[in-house]
Gaussian input, Z-matrix of N, CA and C with variables (Angstrom, degrees):
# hf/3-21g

backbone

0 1
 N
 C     1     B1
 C     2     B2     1     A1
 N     3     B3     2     A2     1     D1
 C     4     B4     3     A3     2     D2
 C     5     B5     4     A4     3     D3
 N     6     B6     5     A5     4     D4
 C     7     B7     6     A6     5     D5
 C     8     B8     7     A7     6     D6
 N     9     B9     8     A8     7     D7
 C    10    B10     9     A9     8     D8
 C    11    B11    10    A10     9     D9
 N    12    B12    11    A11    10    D10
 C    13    B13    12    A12    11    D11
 C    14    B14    13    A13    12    D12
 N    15    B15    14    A14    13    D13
 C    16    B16    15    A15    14    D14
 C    17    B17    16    A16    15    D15
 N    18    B18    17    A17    16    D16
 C    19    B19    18    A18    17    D17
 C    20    B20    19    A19    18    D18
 N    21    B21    20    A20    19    D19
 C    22    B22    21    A21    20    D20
 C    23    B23    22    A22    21    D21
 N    24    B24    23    A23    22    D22
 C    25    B25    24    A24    23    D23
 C    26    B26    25    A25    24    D24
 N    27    B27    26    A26    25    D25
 C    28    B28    27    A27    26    D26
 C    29    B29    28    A28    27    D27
 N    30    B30    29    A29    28    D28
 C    31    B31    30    A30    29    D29
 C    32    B32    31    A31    30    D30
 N    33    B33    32    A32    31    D31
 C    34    B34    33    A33    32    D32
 C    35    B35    34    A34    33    D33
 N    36    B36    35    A35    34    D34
 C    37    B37    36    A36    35    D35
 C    38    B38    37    A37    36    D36
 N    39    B39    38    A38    37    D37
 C    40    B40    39    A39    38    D38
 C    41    B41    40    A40    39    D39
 N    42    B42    41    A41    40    D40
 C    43    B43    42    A42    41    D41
 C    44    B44    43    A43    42    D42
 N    45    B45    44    A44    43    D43
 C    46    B46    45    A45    44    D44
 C    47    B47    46    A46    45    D45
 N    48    B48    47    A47    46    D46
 C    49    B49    48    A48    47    D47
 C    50    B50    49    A49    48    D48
 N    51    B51    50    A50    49    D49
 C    52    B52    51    A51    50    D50
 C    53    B53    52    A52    51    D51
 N    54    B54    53    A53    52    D52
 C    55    B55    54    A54    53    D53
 C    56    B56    55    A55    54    D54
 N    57    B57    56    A56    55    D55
 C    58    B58    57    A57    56    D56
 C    59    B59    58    A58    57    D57
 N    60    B60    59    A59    58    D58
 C    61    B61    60    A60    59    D59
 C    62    B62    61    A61    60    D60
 N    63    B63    62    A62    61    D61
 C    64    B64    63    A63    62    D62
 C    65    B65    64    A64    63    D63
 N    66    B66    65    A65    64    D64
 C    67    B67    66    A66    65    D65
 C    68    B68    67    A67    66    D66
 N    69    B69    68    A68    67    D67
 C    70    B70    69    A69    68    D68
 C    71    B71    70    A70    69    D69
 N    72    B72    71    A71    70    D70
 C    73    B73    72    A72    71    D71
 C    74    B74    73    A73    72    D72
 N    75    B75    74    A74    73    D73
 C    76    B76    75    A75    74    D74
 C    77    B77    76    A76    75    D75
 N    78    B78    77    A77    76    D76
 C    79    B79    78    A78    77    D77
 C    80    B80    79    A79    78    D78
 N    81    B81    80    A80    79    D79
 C    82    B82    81    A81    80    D80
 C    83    B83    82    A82    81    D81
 N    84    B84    83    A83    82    D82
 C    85    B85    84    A84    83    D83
 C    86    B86    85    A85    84    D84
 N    87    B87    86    A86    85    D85
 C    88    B88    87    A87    86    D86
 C    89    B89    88    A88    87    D87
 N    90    B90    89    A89    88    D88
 C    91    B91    90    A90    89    D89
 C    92    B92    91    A91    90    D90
 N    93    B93    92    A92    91    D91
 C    94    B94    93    A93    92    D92
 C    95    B95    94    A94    93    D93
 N    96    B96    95    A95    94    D94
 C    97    B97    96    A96    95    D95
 C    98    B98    97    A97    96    D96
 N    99    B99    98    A98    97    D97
 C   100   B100    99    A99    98    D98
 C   101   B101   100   A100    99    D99
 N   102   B102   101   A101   100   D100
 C   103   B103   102   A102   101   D101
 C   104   B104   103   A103   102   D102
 N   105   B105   104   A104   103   D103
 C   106   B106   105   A105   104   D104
 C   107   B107   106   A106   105   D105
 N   108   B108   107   A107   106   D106
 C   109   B109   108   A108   107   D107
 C   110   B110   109   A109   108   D108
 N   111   B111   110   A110   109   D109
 C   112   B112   111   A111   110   D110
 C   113   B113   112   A112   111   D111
 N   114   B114   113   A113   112   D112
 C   115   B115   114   A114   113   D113
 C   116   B116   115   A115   114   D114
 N   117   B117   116   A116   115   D115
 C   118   B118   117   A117   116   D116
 C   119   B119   118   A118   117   D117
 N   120   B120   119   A119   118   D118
 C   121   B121   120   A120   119   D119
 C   122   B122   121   A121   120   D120
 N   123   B123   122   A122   121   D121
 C   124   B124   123   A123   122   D122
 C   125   B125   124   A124   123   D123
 N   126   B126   125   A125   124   D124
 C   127   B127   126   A126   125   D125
 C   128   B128   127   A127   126   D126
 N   129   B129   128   A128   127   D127
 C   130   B130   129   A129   128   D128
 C   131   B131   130   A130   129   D129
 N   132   B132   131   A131   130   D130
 C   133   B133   132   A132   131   D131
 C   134   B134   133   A133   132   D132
 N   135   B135   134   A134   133   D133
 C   136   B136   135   A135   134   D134
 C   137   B137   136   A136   135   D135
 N   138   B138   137   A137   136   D136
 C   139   B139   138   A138   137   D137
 C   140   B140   139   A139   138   D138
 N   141   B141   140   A140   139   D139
 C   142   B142   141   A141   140   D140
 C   143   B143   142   A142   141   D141
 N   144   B144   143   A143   142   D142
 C   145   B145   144   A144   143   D143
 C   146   B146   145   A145   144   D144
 N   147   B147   146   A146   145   D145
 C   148   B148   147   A147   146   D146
 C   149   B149   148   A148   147   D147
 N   150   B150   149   A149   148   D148
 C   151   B151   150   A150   149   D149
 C   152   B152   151   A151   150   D150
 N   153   B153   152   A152   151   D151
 C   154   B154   153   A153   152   D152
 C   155   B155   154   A154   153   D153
 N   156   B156   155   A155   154   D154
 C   157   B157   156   A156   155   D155
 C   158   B158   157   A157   156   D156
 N   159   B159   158   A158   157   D157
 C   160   B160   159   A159   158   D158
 C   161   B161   160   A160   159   D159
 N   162   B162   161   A161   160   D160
 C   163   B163   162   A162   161   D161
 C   164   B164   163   A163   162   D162
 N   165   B165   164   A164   163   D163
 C   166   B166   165   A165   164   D164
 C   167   B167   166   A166   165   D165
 N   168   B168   167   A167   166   D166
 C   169   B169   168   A168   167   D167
 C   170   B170   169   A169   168   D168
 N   171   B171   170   A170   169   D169
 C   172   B172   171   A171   170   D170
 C   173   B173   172   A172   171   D171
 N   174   B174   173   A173   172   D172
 C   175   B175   174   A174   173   D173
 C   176   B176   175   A175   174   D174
 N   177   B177   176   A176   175   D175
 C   178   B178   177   A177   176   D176
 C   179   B179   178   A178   177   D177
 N   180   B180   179   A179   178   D178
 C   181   B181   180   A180   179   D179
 C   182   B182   181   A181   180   D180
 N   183   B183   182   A182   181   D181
 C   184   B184   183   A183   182   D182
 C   185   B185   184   A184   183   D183
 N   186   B186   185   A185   184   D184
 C   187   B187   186   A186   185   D185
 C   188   B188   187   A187   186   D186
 N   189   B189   188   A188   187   D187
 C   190   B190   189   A189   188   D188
 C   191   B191   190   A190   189   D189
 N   192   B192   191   A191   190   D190
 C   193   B193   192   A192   191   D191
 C   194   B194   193   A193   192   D192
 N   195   B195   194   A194   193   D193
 C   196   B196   195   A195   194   D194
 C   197   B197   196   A196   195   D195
 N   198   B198   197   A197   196   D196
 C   199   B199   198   A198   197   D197
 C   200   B200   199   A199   198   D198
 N   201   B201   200   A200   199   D199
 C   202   B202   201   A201   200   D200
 C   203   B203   202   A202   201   D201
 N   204   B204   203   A203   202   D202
 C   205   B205   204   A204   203   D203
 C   206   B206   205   A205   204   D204
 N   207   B207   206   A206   205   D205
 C   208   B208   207   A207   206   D206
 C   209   B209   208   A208   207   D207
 N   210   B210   209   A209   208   D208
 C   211   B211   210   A210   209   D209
 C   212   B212   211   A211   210   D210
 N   213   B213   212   A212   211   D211
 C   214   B214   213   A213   212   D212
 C   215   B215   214   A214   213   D213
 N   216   B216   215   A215   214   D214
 C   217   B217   216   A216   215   D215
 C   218   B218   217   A217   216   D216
 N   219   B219   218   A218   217   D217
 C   220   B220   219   A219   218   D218
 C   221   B221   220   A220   219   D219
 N   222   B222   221   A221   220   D220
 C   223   B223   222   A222   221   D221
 C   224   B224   223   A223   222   D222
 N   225   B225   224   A224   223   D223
 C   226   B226   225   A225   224   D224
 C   227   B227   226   A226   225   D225
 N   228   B228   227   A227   226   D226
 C   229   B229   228   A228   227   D227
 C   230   B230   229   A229   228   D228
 N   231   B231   230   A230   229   D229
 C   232   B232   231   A231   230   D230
 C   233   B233   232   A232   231   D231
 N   234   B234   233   A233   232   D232
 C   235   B235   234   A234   233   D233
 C   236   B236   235   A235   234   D234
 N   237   B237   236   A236   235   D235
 C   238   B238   237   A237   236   D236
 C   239   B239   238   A238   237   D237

   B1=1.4265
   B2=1.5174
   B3=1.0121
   B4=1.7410
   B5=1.7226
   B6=1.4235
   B7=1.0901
   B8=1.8543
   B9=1.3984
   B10=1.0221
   B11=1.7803
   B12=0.8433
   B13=1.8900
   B14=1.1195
   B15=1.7584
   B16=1.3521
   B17=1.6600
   B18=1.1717
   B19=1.7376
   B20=1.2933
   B21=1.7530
   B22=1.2435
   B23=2.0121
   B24=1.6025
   B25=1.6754
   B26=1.6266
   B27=1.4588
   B28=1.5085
   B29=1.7046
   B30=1.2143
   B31=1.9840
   B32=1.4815
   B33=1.0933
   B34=1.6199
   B35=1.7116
   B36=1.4020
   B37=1.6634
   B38=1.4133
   B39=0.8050
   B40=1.7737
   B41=1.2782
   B42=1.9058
   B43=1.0376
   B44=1.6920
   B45=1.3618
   B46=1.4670
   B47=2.3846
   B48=1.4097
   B49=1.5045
   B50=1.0725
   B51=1.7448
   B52=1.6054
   B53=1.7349
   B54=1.6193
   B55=1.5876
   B56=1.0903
   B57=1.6976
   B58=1.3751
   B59=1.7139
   B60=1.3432
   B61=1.8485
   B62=1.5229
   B63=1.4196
   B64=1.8711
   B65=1.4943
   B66=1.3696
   B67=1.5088
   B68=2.0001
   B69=1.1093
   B70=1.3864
   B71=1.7127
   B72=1.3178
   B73=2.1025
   B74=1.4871
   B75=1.6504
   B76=1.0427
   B77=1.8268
   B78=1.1362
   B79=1.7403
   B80=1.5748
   B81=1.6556
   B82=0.8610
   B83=1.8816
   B84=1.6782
   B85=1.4233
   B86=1.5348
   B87=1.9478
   B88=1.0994
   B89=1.4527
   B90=1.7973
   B91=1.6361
   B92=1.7595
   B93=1.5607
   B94=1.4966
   B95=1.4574
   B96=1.3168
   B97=1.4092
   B98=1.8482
   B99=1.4365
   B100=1.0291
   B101=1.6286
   B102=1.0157
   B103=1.4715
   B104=1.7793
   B105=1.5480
   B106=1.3456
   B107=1.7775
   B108=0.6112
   B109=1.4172
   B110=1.6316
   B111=1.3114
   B112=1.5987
   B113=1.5746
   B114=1.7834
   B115=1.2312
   B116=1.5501
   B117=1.2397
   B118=1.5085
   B119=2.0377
   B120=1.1538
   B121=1.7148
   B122=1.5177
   B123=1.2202
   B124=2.0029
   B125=2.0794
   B126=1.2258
   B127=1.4310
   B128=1.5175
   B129=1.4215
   B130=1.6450
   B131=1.4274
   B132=1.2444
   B133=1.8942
   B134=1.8165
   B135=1.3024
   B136=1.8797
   B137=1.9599
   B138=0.8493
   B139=1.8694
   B140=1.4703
   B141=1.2245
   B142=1.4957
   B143=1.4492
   B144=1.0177
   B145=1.4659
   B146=1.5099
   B147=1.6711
   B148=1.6345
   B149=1.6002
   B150=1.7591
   B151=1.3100
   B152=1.6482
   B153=1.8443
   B154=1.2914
   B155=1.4617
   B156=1.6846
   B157=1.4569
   B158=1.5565
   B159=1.6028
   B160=1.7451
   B161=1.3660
   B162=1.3489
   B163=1.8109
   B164=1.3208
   B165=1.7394
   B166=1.0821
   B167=1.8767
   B168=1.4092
   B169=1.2010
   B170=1.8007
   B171=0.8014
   B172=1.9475
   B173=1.5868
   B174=1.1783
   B175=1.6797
   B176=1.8144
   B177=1.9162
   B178=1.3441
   B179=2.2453
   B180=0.9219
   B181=1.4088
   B182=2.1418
   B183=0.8091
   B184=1.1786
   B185=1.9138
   B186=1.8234
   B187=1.8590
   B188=1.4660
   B189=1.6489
   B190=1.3137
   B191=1.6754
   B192=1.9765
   B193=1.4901
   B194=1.7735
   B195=1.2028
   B196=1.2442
   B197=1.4826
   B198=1.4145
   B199=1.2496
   B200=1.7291
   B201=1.7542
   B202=1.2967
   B203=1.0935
   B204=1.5716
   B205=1.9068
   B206=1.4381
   B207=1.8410
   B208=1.4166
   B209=1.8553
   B210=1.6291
   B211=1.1258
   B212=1.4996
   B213=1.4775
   B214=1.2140
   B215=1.7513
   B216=1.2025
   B217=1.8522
   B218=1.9117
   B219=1.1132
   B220=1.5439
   B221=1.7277
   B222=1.2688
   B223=1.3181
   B224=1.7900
   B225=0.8270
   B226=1.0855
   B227=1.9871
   B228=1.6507
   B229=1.6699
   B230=1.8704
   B231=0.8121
   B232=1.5347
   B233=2.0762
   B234=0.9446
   B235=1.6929
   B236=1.8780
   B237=1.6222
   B238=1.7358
   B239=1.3570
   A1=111.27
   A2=116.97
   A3=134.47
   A4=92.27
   A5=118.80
   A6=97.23
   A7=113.27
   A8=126.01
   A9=117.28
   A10=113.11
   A11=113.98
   A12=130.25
   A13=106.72
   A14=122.10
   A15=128.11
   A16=119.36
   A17=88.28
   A18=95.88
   A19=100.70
   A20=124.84
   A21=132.16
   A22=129.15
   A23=73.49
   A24=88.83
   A25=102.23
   A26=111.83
   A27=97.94
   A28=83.88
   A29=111.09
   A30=117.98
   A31=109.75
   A32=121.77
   A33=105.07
   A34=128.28
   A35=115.13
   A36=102.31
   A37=126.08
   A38=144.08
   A39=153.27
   A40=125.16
   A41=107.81
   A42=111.57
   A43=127.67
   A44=125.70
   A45=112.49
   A46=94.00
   A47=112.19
   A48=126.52
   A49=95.34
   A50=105.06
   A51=151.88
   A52=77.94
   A53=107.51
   A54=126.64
   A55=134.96
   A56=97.25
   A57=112.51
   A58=103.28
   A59=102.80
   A60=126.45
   A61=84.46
   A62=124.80
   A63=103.14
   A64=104.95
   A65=116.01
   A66=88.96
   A67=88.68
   A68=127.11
   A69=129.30
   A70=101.82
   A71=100.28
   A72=88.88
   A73=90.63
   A74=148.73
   A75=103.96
   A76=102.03
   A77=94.84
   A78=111.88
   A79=118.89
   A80=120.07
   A81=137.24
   A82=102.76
   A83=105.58
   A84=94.69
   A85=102.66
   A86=96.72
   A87=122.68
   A88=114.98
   A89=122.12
   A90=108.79
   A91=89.94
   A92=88.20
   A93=110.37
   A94=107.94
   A95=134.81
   A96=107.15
   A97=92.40
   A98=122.06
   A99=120.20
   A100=119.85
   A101=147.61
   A102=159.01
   A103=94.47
   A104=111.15
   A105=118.58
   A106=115.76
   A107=119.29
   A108=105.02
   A109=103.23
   A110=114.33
   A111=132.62
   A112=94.95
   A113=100.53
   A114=106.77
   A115=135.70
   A116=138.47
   A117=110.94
   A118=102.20
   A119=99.19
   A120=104.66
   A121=99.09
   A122=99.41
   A123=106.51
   A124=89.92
   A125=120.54
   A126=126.56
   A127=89.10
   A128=143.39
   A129=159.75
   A130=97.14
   A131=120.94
   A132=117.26
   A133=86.55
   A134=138.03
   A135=129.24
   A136=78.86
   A137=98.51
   A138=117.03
   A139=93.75
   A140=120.69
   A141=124.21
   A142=108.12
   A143=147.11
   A144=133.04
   A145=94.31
   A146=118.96
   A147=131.99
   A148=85.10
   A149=103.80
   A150=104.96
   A151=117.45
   A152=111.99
   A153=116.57
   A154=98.66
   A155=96.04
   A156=98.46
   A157=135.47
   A158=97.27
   A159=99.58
   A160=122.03
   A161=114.97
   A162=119.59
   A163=110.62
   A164=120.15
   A165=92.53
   A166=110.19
   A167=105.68
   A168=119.00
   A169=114.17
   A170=114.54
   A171=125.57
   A172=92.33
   A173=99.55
   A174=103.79
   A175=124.08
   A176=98.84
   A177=87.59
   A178=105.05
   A179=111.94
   A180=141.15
   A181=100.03
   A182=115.51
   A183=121.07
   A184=130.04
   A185=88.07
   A186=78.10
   A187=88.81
   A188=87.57
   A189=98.40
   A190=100.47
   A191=99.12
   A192=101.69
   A193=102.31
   A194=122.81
   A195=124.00
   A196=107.92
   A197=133.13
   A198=130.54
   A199=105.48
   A200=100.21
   A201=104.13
   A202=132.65
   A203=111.63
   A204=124.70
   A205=85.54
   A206=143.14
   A207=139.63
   A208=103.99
   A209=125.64
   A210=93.37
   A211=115.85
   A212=140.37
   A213=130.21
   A214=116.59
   A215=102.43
   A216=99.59
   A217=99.36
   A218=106.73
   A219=129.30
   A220=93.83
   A221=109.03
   A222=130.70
   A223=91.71
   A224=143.46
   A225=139.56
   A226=118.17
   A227=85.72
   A228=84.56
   A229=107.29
   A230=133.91
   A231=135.43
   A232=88.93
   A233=108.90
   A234=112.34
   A235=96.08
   A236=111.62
   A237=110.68
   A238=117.58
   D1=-178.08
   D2=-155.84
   D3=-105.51
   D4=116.91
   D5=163.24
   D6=-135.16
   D7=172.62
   D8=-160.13
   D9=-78.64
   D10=152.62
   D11=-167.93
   D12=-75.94
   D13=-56.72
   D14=179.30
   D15=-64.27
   D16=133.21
   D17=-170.74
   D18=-79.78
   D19=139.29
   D20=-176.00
   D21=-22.14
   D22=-52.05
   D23=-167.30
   D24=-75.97
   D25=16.74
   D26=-165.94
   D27=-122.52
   D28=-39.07
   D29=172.39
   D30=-47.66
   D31=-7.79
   D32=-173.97
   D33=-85.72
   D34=129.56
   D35=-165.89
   D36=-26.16
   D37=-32.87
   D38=-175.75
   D39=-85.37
   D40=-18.68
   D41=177.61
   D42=-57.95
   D43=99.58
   D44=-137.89
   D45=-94.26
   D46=-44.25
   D47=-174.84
   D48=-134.65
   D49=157.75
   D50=161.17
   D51=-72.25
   D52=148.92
   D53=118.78
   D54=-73.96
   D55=117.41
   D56=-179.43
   D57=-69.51
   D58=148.87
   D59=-150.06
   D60=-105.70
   D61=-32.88
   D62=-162.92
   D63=-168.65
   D64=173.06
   D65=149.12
   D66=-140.31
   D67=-164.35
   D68=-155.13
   D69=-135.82
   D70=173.01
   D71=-170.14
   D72=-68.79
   D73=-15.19
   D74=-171.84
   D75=-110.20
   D76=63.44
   D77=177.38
   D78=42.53
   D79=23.06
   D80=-177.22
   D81=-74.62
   D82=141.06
   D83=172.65
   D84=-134.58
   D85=143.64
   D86=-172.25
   D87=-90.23
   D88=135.26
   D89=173.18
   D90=-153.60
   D91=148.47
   D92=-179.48
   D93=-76.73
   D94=112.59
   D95=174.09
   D96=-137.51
   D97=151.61
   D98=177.72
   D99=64.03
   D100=-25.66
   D101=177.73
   D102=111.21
   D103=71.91
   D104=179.95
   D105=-162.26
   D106=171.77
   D107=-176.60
   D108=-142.78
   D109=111.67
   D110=-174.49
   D111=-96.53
   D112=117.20
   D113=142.84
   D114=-94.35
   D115=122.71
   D116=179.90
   D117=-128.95
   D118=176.35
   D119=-174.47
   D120=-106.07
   D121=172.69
   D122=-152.03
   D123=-60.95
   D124=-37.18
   D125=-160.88
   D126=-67.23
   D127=-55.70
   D128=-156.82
   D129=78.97
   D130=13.50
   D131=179.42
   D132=-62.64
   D133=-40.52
   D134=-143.27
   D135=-124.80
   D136=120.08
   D137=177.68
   D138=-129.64
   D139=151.16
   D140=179.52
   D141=-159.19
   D142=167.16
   D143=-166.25
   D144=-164.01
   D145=144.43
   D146=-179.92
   D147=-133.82
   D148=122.00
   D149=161.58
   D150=-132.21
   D151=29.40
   D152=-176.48
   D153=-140.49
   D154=138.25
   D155=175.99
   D156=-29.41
   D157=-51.90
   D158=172.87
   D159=-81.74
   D160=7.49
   D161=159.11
   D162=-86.28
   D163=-21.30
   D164=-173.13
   D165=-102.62
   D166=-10.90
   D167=166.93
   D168=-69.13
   D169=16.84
   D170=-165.51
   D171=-128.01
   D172=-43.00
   D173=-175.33
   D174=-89.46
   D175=-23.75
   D176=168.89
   D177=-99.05
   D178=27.95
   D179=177.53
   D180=-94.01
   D181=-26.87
   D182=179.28
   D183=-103.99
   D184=-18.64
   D185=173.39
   D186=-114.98
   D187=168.48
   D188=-173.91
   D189=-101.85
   D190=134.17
   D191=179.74
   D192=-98.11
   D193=34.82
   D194=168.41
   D195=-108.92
   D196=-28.89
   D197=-161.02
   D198=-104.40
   D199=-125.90
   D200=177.40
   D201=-84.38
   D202=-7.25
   D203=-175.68
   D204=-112.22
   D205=39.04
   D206=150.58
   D207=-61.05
   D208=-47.87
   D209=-178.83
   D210=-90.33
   D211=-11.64
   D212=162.75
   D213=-54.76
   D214=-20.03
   D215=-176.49
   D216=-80.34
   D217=-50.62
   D218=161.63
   D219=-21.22
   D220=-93.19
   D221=-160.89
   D222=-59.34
   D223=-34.23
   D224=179.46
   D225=-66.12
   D226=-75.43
   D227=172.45
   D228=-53.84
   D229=-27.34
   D230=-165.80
   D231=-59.85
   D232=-55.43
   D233=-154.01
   D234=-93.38
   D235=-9.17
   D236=143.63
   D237=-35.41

């Protein structure tokens, strides 16, 4: 059967935002919502969304976990 995506504690009327997980050198910020991973830029005009394994393996292929996006890659592979 079909069941719902949002985790309980996140369904409740008041629940107003997701925590954003990171943001990337180009001040982009990352949030888990639904089993997907929304990127958007500080304006939210460019939203982009990875909801398949090899999008998100293409995408953590692109920051660097040695520099300043080390704890967004962190926080990222962690919820892999």
């Amino acid at each position: 059967g079909v069941s719902d995506c949002i985790p309980p504690r996140e369904n409740r009327p008041f629940y107003l935002r997701h925590r954003c997980i990171g943001h990337d050198r180009e001040q982009r910020r990352y949030w888990f919502v639904c089993r997907r991973l929304f990127v958007d830029d500080e304006t939210g005009d460019d939203v982009r969304y990875y909801s398949t394994l090899d999008q998100f393996d293409v995408l953590l292929s692109y920051l660097d976990e040695t520099g300043p996006e080390k704890l967004l890659v962190y926080r990222l592979q962690k919820r892999y």
